[in-house]
N, C-alpha and C positions, 0 to 999 in steps of 0.2 A: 363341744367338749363332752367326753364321755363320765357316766355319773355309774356310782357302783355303793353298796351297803357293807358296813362291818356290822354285824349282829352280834353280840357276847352277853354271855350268861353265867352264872353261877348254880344252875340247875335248880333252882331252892325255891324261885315261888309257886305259888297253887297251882297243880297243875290245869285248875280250869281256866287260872291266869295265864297262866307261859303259853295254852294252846291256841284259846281264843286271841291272844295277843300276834299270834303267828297267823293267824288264822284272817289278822286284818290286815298286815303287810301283804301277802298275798296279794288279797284285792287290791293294794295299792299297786305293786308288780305285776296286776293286769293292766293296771292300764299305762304303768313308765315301761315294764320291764326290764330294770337294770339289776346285773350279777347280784345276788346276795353269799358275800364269803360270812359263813357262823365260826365262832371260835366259843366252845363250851368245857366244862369239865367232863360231862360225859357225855356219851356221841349222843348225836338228835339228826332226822333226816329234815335238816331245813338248809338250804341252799348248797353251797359248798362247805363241808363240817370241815374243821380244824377241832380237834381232840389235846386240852391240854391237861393233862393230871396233874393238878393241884388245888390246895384248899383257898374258900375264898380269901379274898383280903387286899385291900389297897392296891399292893404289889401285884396281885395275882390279876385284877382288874387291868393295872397300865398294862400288864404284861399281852393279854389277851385283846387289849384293841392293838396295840402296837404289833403284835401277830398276825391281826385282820390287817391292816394296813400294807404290811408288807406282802402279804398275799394278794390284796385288791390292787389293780393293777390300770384301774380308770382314772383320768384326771381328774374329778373331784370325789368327794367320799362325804356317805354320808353314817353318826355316827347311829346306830339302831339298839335299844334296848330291850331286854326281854318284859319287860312287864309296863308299855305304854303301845297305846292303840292307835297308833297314825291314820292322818284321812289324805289322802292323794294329792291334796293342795301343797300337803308339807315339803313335796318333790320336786314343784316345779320351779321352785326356787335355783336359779344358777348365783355362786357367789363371783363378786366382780374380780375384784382385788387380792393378786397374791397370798400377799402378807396381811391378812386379816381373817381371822374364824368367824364364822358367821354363825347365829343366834334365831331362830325363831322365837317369838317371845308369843306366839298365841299358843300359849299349853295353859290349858285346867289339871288338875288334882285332886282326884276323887278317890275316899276313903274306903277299900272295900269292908270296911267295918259295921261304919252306917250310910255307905253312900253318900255324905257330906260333900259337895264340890266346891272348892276354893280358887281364884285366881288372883296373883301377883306377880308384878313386873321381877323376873330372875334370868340367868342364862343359866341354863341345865344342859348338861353334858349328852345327854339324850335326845339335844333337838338343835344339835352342831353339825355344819357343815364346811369344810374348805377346799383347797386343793391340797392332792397327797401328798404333794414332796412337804408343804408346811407342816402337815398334819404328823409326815411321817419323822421330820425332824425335830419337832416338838414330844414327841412321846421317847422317842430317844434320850433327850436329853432327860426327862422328869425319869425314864428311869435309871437312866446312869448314874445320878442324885441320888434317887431314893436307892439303891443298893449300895452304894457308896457310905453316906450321911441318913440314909434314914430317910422318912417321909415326913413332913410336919403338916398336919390339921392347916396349918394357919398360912400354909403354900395357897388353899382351894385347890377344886379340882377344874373350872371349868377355863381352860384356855382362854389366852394367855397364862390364867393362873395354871397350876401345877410344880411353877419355878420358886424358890427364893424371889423376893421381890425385884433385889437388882439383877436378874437375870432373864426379866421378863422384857423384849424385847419387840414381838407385834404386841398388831390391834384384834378387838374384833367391831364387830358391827351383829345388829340384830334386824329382822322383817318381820311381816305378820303373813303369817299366812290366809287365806279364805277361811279356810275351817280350821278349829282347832284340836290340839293332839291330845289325847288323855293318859295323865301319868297315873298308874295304880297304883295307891300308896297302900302296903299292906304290909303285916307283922313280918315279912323276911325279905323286906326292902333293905338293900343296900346302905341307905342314909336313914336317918333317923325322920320318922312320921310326925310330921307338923300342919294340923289342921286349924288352929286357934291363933288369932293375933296374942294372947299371953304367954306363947310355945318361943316368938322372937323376940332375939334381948335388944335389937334394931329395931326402930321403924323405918327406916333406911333399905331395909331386907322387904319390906313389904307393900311398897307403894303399889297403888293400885286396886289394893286389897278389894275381891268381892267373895260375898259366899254366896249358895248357891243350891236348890234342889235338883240342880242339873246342871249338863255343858250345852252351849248354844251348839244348833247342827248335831248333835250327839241323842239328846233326850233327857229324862229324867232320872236319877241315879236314888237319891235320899230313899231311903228306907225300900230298895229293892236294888240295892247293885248286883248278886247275884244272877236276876232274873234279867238285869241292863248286859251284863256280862255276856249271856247266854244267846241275847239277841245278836251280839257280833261274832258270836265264835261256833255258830251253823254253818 
């Protein structure tokens, strides 16, 4: 089965973030080599560019993977964010089952603030993979909903969720990858930055909780992520 990238962005994090973060896909499409379609607010020369003028926001987000999607044109797709740093292993994941999104669950979270690194068990929209016709009829519907009725918070975003509850209809499933992926959480992140087990109103949200001066396979981040930054984005 053929594997291909939706890339999307809202142009806005650092740009020593957004380049080095391209900068490791890359290395990772040395060694799969599968299409990358980008869908951005404004143009960037990173795979195949789709240019959508509009401002960020919820809407603006479904709207731009659902763009990538109907664009990528491989059998499974994988979902790619601008500001997390994949390592190769994340790729070689094939998902089995139709009807089911699949989850890598080895992603850390590292603060470009103070480099703090955290891991807890979550499915993050950023380390989702399935096949495109599910993918491609799921963002469809969330956004027919949400132009229609609105978006609600309390839908989630991460597949299955995205729906009113009674309308969630697949599964997903999660794996781990060998090595794991680093999401940079920083001041013009999409979701809200949460380093601190006091930051969840759940413990339910954070099982597995560890924290961390570093990510395993990655290095050491605390009090030098700039300079951890800078080593992947040469």
């Amino acid at each position: 089965m053929t594997k291909g990238l939706v890339y999307y962005t809202n142009n806005l994090p650092d740009e020593r973030i957004f380049l080095a973060c391209q900068t490791q896909l890359k290395r990772c499409m040395d060694v799969h080599s599968f299409p990358i379609i980008s869908v951005s607010q404004k143009p960037i020369k990173f795979g195949q560019n789709f240019v959508m003028d509009i401002k960020s926001s919820v809407l603006s987000m479904f709207k731009q993977i659902l763009k990538g999607i109907k664009e990528c044109k491989t059998d499974i797709i994988f979902l790619v964010e601008h500001d997390v740093l994949y390592h190769p292993s994340h790729f070689d994941f094939t998902p089995e089952k139709s009807n089911h999104f699949y989850y890598n669950r080895n992603e850390w979270r590292v603060s470009s603030e103070s480099g703090k690194a955290v891991f807890y068990q979550h499915n993050d929209v950023s380390q989702l993979s399935a096949r495109r016709d599910l993918l491609l009829e799921h963002y469809t519907r969330v956004l027919e909903i949400a132009e229609k009725e609105g978006f609600k918070n309390s839908y989630g975003f991460s597949p299955p969720k995205g729906l009113p509850k009674e309308k969630q209809t697949k599964h997903y499933a999660t794996y781990i990858s060998k090595v794991p992926n680093v999401d940079i959480r920083h001041p013009n992140a999409f979701t809200q930055v949460r380093m601190n087990r006091s930051e969840f109103r759940s413990k339910n949200s954070i099982k597995g909780w560890i924290e961390s001066d570093g990510v395993p396979g990655w290095g050491k981040t605390l009090g030098r992520f700039w300079d951890f930054l800078e080593e992947y984005g040469r």
